[in-house]
C-alpha positions as CSV (number, residue, x, y, z in Angstrom):
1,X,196.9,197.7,-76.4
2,X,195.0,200.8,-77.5
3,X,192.5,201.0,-80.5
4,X,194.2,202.3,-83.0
5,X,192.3,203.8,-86.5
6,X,194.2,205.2,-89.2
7,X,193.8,205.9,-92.9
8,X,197.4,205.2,-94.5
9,X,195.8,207.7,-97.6
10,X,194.4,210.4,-96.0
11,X,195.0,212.9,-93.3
12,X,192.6,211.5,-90.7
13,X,194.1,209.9,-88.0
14,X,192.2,209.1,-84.7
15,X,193.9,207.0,-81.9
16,X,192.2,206.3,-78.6
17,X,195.3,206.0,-76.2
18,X,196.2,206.0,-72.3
19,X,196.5,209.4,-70.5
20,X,200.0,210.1,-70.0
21,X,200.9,211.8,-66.9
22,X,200.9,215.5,-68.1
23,X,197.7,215.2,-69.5
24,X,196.7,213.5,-66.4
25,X,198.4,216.4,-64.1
26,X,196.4,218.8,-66.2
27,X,193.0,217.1,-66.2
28,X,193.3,217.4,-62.3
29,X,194.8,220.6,-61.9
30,X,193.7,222.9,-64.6
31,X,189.5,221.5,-65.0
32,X,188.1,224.0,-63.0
33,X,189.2,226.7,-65.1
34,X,188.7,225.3,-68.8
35,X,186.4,221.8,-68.2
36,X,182.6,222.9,-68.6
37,X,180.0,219.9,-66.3
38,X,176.7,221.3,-67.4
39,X,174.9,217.8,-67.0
40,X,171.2,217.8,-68.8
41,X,170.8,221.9,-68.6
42,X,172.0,224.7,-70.8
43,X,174.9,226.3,-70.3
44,X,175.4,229.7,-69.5
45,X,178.2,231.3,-71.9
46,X,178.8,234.5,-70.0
47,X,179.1,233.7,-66.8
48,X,181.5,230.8,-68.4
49,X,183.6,233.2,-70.5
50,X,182.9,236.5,-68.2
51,X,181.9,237.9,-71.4
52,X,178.8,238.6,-73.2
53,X,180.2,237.5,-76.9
54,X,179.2,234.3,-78.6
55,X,181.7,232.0,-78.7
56,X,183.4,230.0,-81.6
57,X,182.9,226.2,-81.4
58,X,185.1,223.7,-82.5
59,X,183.6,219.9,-82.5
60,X,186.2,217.3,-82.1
61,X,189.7,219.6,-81.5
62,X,191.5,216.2,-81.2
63,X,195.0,217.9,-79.7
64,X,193.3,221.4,-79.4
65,X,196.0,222.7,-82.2
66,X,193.6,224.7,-84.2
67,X,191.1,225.4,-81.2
68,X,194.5,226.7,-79.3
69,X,196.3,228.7,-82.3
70,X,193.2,230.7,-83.1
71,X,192.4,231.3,-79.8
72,X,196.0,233.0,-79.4
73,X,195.7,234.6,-82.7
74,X,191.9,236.3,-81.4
75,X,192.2,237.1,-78.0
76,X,188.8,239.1,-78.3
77,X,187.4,236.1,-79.3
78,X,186.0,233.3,-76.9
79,X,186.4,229.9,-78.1
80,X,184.6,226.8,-77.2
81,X,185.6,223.0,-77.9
82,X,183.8,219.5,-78.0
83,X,185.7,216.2,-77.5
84,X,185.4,212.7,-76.6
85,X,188.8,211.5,-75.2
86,X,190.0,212.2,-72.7
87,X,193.7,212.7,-73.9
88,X,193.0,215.2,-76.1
89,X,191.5,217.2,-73.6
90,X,194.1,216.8,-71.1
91,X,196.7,218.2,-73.8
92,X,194.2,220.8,-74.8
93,X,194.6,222.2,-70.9
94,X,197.7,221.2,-70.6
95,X,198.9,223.9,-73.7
96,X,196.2,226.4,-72.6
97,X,197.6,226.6,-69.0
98,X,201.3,226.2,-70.4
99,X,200.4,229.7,-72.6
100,X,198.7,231.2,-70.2
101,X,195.3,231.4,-72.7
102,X,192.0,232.2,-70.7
103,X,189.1,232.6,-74.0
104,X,189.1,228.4,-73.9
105,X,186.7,226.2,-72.5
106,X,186.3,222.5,-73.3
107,X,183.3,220.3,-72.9
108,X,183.2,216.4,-72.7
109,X,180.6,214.6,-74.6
110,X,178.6,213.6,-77.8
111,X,178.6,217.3,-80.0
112,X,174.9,216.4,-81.2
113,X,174.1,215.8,-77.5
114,X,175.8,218.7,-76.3
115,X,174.3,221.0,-79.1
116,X,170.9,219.5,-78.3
117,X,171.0,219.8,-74.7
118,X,173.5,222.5,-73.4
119,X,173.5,225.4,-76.4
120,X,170.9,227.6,-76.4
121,X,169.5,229.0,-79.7
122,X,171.8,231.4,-81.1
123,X,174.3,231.0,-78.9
124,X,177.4,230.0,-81.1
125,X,178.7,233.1,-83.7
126,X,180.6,230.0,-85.7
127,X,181.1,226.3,-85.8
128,X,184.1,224.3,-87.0
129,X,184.8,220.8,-88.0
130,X,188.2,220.0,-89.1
131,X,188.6,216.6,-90.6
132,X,185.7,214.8,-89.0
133,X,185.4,211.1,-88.6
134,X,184.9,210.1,-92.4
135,X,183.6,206.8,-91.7
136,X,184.5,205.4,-94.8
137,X,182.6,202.2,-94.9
138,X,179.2,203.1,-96.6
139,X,177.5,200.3,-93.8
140,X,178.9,203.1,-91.3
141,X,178.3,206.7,-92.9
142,X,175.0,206.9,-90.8
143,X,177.6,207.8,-88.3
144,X,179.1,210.8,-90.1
145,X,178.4,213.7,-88.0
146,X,176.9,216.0,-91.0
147,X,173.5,214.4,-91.3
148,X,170.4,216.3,-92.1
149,X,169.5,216.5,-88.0
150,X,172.4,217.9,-87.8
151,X,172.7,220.5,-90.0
152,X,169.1,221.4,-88.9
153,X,170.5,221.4,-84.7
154,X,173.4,223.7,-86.4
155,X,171.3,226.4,-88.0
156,X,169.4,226.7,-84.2
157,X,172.2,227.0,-82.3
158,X,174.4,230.2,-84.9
159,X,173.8,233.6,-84.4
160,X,171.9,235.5,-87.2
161,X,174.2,235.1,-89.8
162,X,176.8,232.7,-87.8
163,X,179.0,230.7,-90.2
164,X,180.0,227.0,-90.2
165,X,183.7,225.8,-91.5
166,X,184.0,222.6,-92.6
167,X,187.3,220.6,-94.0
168,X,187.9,217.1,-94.9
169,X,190.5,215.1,-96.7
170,X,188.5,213.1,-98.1
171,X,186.6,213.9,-101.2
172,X,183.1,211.2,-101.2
173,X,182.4,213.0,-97.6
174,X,183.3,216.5,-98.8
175,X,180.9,216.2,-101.6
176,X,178.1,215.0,-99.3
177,X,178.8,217.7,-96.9
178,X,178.7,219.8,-100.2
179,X,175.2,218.4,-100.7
180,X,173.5,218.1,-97.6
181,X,174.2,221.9,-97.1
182,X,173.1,222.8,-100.2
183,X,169.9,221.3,-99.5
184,X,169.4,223.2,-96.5
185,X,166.6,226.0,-96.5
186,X,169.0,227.5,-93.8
187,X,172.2,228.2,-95.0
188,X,173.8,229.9,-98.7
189,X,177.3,228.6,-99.3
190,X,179.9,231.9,-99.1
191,X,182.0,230.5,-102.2
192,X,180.9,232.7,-105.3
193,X,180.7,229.3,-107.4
194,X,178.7,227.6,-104.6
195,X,181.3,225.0,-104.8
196,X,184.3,224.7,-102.4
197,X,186.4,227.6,-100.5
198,X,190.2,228.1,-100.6
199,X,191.6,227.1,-96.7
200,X,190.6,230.3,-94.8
201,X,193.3,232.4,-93.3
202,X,191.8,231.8,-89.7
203,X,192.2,228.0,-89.8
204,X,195.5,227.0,-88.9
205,X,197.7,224.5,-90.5
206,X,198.0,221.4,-88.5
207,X,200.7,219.2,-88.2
208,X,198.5,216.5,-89.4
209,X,197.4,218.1,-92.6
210,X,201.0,219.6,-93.2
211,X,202.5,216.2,-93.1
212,X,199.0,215.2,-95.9
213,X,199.7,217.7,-98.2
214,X,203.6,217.1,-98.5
215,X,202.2,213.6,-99.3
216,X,199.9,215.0,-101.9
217,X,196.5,214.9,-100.3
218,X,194.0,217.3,-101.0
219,X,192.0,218.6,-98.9
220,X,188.3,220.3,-99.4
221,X,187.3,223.1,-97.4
222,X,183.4,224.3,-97.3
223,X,181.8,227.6,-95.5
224,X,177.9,228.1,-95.4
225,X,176.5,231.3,-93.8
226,X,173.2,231.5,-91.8
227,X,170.5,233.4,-93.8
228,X,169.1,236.0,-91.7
229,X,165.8,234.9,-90.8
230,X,162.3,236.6,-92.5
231,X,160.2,238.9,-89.9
């Protein structure tokens, strides 16, 4: 029986199933050309993308909607994504061999670990997190990806200038994300109130937080921008 975690109230749903056999298929056929291995050295971007320009990452694509509609919608764009499970991925490269989309590739692993120890310093020209894990519990928030560290590891790893969207459904987290950035030395908050951000026209509309909002959940989007560092 697979673990299955779900929040009846909010948009978040996170479900670790089996590999069905098209996500199987495209896990074996299709990893050489999207699946990243770079084991405990950095990786190198160009020669991954054939293309000197900084990738967008997204950490924790799930299904690889978002990661796979904006990659279609900027094809002079490259577009990196971070994920755990395995199913995920193999529909991720399933969809991105099934449109025929070439500015994708996927790593496997812990995002911290991989920012740590296979991004180079300002490497990345954005970062995305949709609807990360909220951990609700407050015994469990340590979890919660936006931590300090992080946020910190973040600011290494953008561009001069690189942004980071966030957006959660779930509004104790989205006010601690709110926070946490605000109290970062690193990063000034693009919304002219310094408070939350309408969705951005870039990030798509997922099935997920489609089916939310016809429910009546809100949903709290954030952007931050990294200040351009002194001489």
């Amino acid at each position: 029986m697979p673990e299955r975690k779900i929040s009846r109230s909010n948009i978040y749903v996170r479900q670790r199933g089996r590999l069905t056999q098209s996500q199987a298929r495209a896990l074996e056929a299709y990893s050489a050309e999207y699946l990243l291995e770079p084991a405990d050295q950095l990786i190198d971007l160009q020669q991954a993308f054939g293309s000197n320009q900084p990738p967008t990452l997204e950490i924790g694509f799930g299904v690889g909607q978002a990661l796979i509609e904006m990659a279609v919608n900027n094809p002079e764009k490259n577009f990196l994504g971070i994920e755990v499970y395995l199913p995920g991925i193999g529909a991720l490269l399933h969809r991105c061999h099934e449109m025929d989309i070439h500015n994708v590739r996927v790593i496997r692993g812990d995002a911290k670990y991989v920012l740590e120890n296979n991004c180079a310093k300002e490497s990345l020209a954005q970062i995305n997190i949709f609807f990360p894990d909220p951990w609700p519990k407050r015994k469990h928030q340590k979890r919660r990806i936006i931590q300090s560290s992080m946020i910190e590891l973040i600011q290494q790893r953008l561009v001069s200038e690189g942004k980071v969207y966030l957006a959660t459904d779930w509004e104790e987290y989205a006010y601690s994300m709110l926070e946490l950035f605000s109290q970062s030395t690193g990063f000034y908050n693009l919304s002219p109130e310094c408070f939350f951000t309408q969705r951005f026209d870039e990030r798509p509309l997922t099935r997920f937080e489609a089916r939310g909002i016809r429910l009546g959940h809100e949903v709290w989007d954030l952007c931050f921008q990294k200040k351009v560092q002194s001489a």
